[in-house]
C-alpha positions as CSV (number, residue, x, y, z in Angstrom):
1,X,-78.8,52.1,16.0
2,X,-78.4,51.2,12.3
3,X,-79.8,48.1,10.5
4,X,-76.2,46.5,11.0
5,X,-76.1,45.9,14.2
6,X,-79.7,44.7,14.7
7,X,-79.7,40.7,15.6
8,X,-80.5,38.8,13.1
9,X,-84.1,37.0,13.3
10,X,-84.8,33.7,11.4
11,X,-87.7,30.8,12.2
12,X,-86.8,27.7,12.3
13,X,-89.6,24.5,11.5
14,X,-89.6,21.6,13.9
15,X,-91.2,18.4,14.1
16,X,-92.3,17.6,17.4
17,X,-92.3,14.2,19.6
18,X,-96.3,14.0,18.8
19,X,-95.5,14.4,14.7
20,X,-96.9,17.5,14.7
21,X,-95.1,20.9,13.8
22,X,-94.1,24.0,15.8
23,X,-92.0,26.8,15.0
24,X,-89.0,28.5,16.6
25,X,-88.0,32.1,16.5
26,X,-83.8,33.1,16.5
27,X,-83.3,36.4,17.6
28,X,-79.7,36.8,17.9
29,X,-78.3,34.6,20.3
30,X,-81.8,33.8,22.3
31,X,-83.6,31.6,21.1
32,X,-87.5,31.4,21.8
33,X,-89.6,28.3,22.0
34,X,-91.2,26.2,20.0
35,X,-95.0,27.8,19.0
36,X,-97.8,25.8,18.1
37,X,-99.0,22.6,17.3
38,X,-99.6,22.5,13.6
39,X,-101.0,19.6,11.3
40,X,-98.9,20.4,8.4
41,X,-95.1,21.7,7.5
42,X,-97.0,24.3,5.5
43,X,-99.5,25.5,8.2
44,X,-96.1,25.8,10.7
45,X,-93.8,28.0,8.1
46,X,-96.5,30.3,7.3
47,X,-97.4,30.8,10.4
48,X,-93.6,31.3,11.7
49,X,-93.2,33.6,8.9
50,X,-96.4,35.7,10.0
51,X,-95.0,36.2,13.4
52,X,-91.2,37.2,12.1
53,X,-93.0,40.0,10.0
54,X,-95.2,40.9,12.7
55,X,-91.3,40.7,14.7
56,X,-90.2,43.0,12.0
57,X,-92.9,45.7,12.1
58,X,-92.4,46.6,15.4
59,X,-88.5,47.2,15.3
């Protein structure tokens, strides 16, 4: 399978109904729920973008 026709993975940053911050991982045309109950923005897209390279690794 070449690197074309992988899905493509992206995070997305959300702001939840308690004002605090989740992220939610894309995967082609599933989509994942929303992880974690961060403080910040920051703390949220770090750690979405921790668990789409940890994603990546394993492919």
């Amino acid at each position: 399978m070449s690197n074309d026709s992988k899905p493509a993975t992206q995070v997305t940053i959300e702001k939840l109904r308690n004002g605090r911050w989740a992220f939610v991982l894309k995967r082609g045309s599933v989509v994942y729920p929303a992880h974690g109950q961060f403080a910040s923005q920051i703390e949220a897209i770090s750690a979405g973008q921790a668990a789409l390279k940890a994603l990546e690794a394993k492919r």
